[in-house]
N, C-alpha and C positions, 0 to 999 in steps of 0.2 A: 184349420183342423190340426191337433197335434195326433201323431200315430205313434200311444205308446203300447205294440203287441207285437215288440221284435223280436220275442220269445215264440210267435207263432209262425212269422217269415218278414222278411225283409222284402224292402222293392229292390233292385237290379239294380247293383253297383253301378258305377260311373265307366268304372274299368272294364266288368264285367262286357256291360253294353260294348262298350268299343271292340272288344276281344269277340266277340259274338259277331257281332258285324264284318269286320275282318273276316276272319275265319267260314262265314257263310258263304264264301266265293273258293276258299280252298279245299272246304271239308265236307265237302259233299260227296264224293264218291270211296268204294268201298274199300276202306284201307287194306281188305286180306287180298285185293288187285295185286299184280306185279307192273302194269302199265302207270305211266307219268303220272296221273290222276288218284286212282288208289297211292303213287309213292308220297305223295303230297298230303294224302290224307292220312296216312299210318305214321311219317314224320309230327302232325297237327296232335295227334293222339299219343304218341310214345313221348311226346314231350309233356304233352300233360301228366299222361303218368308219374314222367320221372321230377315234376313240380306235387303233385297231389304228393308224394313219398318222401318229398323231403321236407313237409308241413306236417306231416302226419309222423315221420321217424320211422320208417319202415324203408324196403327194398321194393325196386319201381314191381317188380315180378311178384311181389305179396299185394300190390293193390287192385280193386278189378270194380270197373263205374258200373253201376246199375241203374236201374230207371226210376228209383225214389230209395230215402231212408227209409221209409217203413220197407220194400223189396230186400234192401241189404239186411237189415235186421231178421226177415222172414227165411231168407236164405241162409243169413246166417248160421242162427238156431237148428234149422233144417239139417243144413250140411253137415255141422262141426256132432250134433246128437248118432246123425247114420253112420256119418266118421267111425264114432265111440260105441255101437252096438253092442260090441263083443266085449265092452267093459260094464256097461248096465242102460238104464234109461232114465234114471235120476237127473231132472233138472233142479239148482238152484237159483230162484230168482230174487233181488228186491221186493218190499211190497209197496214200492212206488215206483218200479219200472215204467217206463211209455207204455200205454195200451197197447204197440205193437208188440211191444216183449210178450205182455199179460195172455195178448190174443194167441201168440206161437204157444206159450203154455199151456191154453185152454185147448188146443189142435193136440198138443200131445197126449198130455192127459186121457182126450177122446179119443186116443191110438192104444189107450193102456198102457203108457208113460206116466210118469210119477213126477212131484213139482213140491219144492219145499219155498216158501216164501220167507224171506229171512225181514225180521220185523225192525223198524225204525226208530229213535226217541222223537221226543216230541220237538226237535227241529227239523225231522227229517232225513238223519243222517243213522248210515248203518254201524255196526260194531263191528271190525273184524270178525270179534269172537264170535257172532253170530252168525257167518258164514264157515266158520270153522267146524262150529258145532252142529252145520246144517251138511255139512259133506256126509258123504258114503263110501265107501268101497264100490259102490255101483253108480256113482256120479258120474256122469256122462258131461257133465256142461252147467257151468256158471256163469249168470251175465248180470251186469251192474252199471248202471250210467254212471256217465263221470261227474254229471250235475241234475238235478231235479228240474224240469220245465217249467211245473208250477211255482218253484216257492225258491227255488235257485241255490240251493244247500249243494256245495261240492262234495262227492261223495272220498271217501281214502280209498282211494283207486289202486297207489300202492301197496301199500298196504294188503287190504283184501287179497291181489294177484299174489301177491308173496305166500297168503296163506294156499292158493291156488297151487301152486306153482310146487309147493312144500308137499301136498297131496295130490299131485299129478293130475293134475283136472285145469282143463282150459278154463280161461275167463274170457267173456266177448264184453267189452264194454259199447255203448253206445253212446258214443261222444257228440249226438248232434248239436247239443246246449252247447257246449265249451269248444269245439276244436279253433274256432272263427281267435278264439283266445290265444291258446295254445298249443302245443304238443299236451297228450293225455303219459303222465310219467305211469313209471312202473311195468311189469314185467308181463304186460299183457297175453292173451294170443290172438284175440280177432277182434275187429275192432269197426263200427257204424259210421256212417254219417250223413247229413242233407246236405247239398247246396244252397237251398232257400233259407237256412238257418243264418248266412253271414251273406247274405247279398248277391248268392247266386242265382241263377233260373231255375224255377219248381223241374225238378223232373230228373235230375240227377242226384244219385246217393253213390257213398262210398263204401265197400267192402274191405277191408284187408285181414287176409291171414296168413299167418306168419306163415314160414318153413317150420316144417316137424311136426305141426298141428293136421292130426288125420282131418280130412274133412272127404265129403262123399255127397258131393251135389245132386240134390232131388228133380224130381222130373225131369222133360226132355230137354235134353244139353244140343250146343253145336259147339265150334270150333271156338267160338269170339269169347271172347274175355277168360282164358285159360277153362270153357265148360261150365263157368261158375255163374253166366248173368246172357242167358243167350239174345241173339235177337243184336241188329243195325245196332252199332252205336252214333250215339246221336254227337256227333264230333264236334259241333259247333256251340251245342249246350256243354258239353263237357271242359274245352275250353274258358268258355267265361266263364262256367264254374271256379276252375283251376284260377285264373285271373283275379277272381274275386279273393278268394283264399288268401291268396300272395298279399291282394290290396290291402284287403282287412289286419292280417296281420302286419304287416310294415307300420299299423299304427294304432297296432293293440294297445302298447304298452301304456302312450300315453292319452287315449281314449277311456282305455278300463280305471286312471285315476279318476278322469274327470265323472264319468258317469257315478262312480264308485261315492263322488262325494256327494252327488246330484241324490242320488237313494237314501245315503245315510240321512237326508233333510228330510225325504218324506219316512222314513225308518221314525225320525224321531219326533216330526209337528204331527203324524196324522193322528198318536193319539192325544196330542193336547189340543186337537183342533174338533175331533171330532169324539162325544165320550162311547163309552163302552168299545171299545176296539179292540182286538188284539193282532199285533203283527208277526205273524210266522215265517219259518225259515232262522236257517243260524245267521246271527246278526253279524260274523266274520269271516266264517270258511260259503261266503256264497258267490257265484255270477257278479262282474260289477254293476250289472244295469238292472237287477230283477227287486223288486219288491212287493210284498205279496201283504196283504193285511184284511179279516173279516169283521164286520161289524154287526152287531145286536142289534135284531129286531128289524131288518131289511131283508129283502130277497133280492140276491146280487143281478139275477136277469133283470129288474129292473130300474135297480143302480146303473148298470151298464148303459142302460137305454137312454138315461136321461143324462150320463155324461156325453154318449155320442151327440143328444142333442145340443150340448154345451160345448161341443168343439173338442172331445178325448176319445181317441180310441183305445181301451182296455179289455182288460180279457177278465175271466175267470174260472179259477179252479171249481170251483162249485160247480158240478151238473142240477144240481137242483131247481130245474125248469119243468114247466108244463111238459117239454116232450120225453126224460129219462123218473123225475122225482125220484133221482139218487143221486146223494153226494159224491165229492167229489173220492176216488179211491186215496188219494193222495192224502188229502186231511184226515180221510178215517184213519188211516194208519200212522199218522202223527197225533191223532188224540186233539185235535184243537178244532177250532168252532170252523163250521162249514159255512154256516149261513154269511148271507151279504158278502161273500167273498169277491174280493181286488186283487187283480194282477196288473202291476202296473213293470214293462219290459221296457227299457228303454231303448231308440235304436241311436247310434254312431249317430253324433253331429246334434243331439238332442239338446232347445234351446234354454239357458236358466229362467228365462223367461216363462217356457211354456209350463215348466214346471214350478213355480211361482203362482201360476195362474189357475193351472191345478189344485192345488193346496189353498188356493181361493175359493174355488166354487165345491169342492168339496162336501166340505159342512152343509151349507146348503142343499144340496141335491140329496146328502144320508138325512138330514135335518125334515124335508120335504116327506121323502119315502114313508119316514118312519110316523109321522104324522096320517099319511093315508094308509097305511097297513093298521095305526092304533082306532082308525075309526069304527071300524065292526064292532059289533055288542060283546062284552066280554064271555067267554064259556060260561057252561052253565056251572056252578060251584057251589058244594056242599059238604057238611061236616059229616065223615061216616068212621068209622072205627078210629077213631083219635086222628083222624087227617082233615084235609080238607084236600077234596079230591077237584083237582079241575077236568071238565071233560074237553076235551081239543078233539074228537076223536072225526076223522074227514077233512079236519083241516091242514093246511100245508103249512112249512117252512116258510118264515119264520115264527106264526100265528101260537104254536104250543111255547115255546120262548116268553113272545111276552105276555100270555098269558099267565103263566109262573110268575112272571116279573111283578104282575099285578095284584096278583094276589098273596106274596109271601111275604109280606108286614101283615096280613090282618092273621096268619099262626102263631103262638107264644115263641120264644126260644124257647128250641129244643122239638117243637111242633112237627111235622112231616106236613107233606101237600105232597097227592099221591097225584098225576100228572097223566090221563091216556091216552096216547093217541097213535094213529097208525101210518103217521111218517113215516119213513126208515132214518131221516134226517134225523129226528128226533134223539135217537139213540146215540150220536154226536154233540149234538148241539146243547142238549139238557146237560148231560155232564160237563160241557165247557164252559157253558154257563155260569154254572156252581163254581167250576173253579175262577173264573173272571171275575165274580161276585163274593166272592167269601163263604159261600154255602156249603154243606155237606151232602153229598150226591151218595145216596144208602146203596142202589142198584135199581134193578128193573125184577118186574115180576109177571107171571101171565097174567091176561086180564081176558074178559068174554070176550071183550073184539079187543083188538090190538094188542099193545102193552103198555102198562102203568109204569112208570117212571118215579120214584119215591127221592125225594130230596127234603133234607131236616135244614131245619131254620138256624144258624151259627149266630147271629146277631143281627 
């Protein structure tokens, strides 16, 4: 098996493990003790600290472990917004932030809090100017990942804080994609992270917030972790964490080449190997191990299934599964094809072999798919006010696709084929389409049920 999904969590360092095991004889009792035991234990923890602080470029007294990244993120939000009360309730967000971000917005919002989502291009990457032009005078909190999870576009981190910074409003970034890389530059004030992201054990996240930044931690607080993450800390997870951190980086630099060159190869065979493809994310400012690409006329849940039976573990941005039948947040607001969507993450130490082998069976397995998704009877199709309307209408992702596909040579140039169905994919996928293909995508219109989709014939 190769496990390419280390965008979603890694297995437990080398380091990690040994620091974990150690430490499980010394860090067991309750550091805020003033006897032998607790001093042993608040030594194991204040030294992590002051390692998490000097990885992250902060002050060991701004950092504070929580019990996952989504927790610090939630707290974060939380804190730094009741912090800002008295200045307004305006948050801004990405509109490809982590669903943990999305989900604190959606909590505030239903508090009668306000949320401006600042919009993407179609690599995924933000524009200063559009968080500039998303501030308020009542902006309470800005937050921005430093990388995309899905598609691995680095966001301008500096940048953005700078324009933060200029208008008095905190940024939280949420560096759990990148920190395993680097320090997150720029002039941040709060700042995320997981440990399972670079080879720590699931269950520790990282908080830090600066000095100066009001923050006002929500629900019941105790004494541990300056009030901000209450509740035992778990000493011996937090250590390997810390261990893993150090591991990873001492050999970022020249890891992130090699992966870096490992991607560009499937960046650049998967669309000569496999047709109709399109590979998203920016092809320079991203992650070195992430590559992300969807293909026409597959449904990636079952892409996915048939590489795991092929010896790949991959991921995918696409929700478009029997259990959401909604795309992924991330593609819609890049504007690019949802369906058949690939994420392929690679982790540290990943073989050129394996990936070779991937780029083999590939073709194949999209080749297969798309073969049994073409077998159904095609929609029913008819010429009615100058179109030629297909109906898809019940059917799923990616079934209105190649339906269009099929029947747009039998309209003249210039013709329409008027497309209904009541996806929500659809609303993506059809206009990406058009654009993959050369067509003109008119818009969408209501229809009895669903909506019709009108796209004119170019050549």
């Amino acid at each position: 098996m190769a496990y390419f999904d280390a965008a979603s969590g890694l297995p437990l360092h080398p380091v990690a493990r040994q620091a974990l095991v150690a430490s499980l004889d010394e860090g067991w009792a309750d550091p805020a003790r003033l006897y032998r035991e607790g001093r042993r234990a608040r030594m194991l923890l204040d030294a992590a600290r002051e390692a998490a602080a000097e990885a992250v470029g902060c002050r060991a007294d701004e950092v504070v472990f929580t019990p996952s990244g989504t927790v610090a993120v939630h707290s974060g939000i939380a804190g730094a917004l009741a912090g800002r009360r008295r200045v307004g309730d305006h948050l801004v967000v990405s509109a490809v932030e982590h669903s943990s971000v999305l989900h604190a917005g959606e909590v505030h919002r239903a508090g009668g809090g306000s949320v401006t989502e600042v919009p993407v291009d179609r690599q995924g990457a933000v524009a200063p100017s559009g968080y500039a032009e998303a501030l308020r005078p009542d902006t309470a909190l800005a937050c921005l990942q430093s990388a995309n999870h899905e598609v691995g576009t680095v966001q301008p981190v500096a940048e953005v804080a700078e324009v933060c910074r200029a208008a008095g409003v905190p940024l939280l970034v949420d560096a759990a994609q990148s920190l395993g890389w680097g320090p997150v530059p720029g002039d941040w004030s709060l700042l995320t992270a997981s440990a399972h992201k670079w080879g720590g054990p699931a269950g520790v996240g990282l908080l830090v917030v600066r000095k100066g930044v009001r923050f006002a931690p929500q629900g019941p607080v105790d004494e541990r972790e300056s009030g901000r993450a209450p509740g035992f800390e778990n000493i011996p997870a937090i250590v390997a964490a810390v261990a893993a951190l150090r591991a990873v980086r001492a050999e970022a630099a020249e890891e992130a080449a090699r992966l870096r060159e490992l991607t560009d190869r499937i960046r650049e065979r998967v669309p000569r190997l496999v047709p109709d493809v399109e590979v998203v994310g920016d092809p320079e400012r991203r992650l070195p191990g992430i590559v992300t690409f969807s293909c026409l006329y597959v449904d990636g849940e079952t892409v996915l299934h048939e590489l795991d039976r092929a010896g790949f573990s991959v991921s995918s941005g696409s929700s478009c599964t029997s259990s959401t039948l909604m795309p992924s947040h991330v593609l819609k607001a890049m504007g690019v094809l949802s369906e058949g969507n690939v994420r392929v993450s690679l982790p540290p130490g990943t073989a050129e072999e394996d990936v070779e082998r991937f780029l083999s069976v590939l073709p194949g397995v999209v080749g297969e798919v798309r073969e049994k998704l073409g077998a159904p009877a095609p929609a029913a199709a008819a010429v009615q006010e100058d179109a030629l309307v297909v109906d898809a209408l019940g059917r799923r992702c990616p079934i209105p696709v190649i339906e269009l596909a099929r029947v747009i040579d039998r309209v003249p140039v210039g013709g329409l084929v008027r497309v209904l169905a009541d996806d929500e994919a659809a609303r993506l996928d059809i206009p990406a389409w058009c654009e993959m293909r050369g067509q003109e995508y008119v818009g969408e219109e209501p229809a009895e049920q669903g909506t019709a989709y009108l796209v004119r014939r170019v050549g």
